[in-house]
C-alpha positions as CSV (number, residue, x, y, z in Angstrom):
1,X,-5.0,-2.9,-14.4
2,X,-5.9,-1.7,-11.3
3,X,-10.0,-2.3,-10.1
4,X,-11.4,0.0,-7.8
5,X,-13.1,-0.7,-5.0
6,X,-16.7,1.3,-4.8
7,X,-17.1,1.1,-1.1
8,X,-14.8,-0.1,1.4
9,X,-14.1,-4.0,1.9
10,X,-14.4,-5.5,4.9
11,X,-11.8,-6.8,6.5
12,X,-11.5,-9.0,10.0
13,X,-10.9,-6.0,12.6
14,X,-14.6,-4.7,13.3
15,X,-15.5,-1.3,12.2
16,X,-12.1,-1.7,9.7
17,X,-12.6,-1.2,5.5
18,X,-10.0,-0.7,3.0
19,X,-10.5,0.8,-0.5
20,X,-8.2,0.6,-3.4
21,X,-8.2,3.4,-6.1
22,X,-6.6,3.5,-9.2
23,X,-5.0,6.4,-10.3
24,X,-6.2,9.4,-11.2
25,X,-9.2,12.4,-10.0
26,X,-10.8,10.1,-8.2
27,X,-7.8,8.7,-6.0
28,X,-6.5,12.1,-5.5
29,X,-10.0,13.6,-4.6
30,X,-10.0,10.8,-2.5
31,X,-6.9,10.9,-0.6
32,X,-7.1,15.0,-0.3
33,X,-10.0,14.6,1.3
34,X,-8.9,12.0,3.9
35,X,-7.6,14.4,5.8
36,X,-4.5,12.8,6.2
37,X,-1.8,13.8,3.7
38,X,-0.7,16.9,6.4
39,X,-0.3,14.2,9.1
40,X,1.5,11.9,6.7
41,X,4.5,14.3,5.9
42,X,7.5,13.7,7.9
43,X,10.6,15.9,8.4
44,X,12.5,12.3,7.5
45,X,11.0,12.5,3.7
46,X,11.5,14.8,1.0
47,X,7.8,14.8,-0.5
48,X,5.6,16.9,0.2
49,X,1.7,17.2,-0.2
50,X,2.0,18.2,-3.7
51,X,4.0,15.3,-4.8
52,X,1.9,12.3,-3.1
53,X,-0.8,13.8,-5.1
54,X,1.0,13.6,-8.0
55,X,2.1,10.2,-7.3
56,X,-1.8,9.6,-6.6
57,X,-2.7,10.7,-10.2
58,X,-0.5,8.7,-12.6
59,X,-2.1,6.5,-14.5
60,X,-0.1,3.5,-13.4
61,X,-0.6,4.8,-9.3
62,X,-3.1,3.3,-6.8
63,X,-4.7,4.6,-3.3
64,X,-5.9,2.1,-0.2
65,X,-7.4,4.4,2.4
66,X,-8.4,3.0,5.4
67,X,-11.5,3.8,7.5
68,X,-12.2,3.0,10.9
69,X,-16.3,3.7,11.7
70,X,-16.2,5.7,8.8
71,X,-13.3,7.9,9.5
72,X,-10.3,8.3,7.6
73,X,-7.7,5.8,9.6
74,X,-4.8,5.4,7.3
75,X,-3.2,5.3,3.7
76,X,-0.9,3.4,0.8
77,X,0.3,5.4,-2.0
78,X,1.7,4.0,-4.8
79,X,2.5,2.5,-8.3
80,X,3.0,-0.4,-10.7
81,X,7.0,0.1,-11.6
82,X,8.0,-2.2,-14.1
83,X,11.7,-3.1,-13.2
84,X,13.8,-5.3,-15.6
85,X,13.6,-8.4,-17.1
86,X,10.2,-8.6,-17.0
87,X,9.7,-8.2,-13.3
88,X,7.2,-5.5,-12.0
89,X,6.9,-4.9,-8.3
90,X,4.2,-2.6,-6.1
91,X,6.3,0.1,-5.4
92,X,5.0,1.7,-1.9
93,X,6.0,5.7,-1.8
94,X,4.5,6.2,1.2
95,X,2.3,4.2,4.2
96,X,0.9,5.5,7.1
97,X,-1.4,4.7,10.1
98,X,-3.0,6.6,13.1
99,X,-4.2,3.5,14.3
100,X,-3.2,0.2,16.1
101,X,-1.1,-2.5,14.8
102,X,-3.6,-4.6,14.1
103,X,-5.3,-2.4,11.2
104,X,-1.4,-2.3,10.0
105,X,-1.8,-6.2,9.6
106,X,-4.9,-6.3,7.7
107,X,-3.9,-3.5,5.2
108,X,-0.5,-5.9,4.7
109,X,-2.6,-8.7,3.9
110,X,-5.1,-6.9,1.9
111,X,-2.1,-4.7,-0.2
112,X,-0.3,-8.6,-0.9
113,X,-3.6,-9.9,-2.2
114,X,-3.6,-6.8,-4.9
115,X,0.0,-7.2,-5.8
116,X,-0.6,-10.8,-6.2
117,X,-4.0,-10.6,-8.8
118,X,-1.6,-7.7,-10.5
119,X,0.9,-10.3,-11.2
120,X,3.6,-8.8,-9.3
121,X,6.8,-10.5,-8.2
122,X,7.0,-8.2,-5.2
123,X,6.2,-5.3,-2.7
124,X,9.1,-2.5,-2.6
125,X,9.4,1.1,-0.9
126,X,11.5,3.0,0.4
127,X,10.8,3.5,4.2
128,X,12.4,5.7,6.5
129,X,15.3,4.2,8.5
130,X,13.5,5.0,11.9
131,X,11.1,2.1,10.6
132,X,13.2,-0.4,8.5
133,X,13.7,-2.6,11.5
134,X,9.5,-2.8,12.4
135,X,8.8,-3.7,8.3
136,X,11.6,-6.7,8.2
137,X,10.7,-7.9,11.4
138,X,6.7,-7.4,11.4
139,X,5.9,-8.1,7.6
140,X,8.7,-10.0,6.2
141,X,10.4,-7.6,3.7
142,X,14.2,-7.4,3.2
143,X,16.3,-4.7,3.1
144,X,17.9,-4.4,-0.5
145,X,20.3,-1.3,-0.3
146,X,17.8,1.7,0.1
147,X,15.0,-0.6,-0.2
148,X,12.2,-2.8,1.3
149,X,11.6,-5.8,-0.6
150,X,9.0,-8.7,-0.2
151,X,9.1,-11.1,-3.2
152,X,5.9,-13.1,-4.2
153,X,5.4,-16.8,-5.4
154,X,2.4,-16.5,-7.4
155,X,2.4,-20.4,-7.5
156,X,-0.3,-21.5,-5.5
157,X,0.4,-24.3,-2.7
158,X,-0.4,-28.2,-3.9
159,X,-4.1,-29.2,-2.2
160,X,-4.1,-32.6,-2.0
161,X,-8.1,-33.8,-1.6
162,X,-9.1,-36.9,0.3
């Protein structure tokens, strides 16, 4: 299950919060109110404001907004997908920033840090192909057929203690 976030967390760019919604009125108030949806929609997708809304509402669907000073800066939109043989995966429908790269980095690290307390194995979406190249090379993700893939190792690394 999916906890929301009340205000925005901090992250380490100044000025920079992230807040995660779960699904349902409150992530699609949210989100609609972001202003950003019209900006989002691309001539490259076949979604349109309506549908990320939808997505936005599901039970099993999450929201991080991003807020620079305050202001709506960017967005992640999607949902828990259960996959096979036991293996669930953050699906990402749709990402996108009017800011620098380096918000882009932080909302990475924060989105992995979900998907990991979830229990996921991975991160997947379905980006356009304009970007493909930018997510393998900046984030680590594979391309698997008409997907982005970043598998998780929920094992934590050995400490070893003086």
């Amino acid at each position: 299950m999916i906890e929301e976030s009340e205000v925005g967390v901090q992250t380490a760019v100044l000025g920079f919060t992230l807040r995660l919604l779960a699904g349902g009125p409150t992530a699609v108030e949210a989100l609609a109110r972001s202003g950003l949806l019209e900006k989002s929609i691309s001539n490259d997708s076949p979604w349109d404001e309506n549908d990320l809304l939808r997505i936005a509402s599901l039970r099993d669907g999450f929201v991080v907004i991003g807020y620079f000073h305050g202001g709506s800066a960017g967005f992640m939109l999607g949902q828990m997908h259960a996959v096979g043989r036991g293996k669930v995966h953050l699906f990402l429908h749709r990402i996108w920033t009017q800011g620098k790269p380096e918000w882009s980095r932080e909302a990475d690290r924060f989105i992995d840090g979900v998907a990991r307390s979830l229990g996921c194995d991975a991160i997947s979406g379905i980006v356009p192909d304009r970007i493909v190249r930018a997510i393998v090379r900046r984030y680590g993700f594979e391309r698997k057929g008409v997907l982005v893939m970043r598998e998780l190792s929920n094992v934590l690394a050995e400490v070893s203690v003086p």
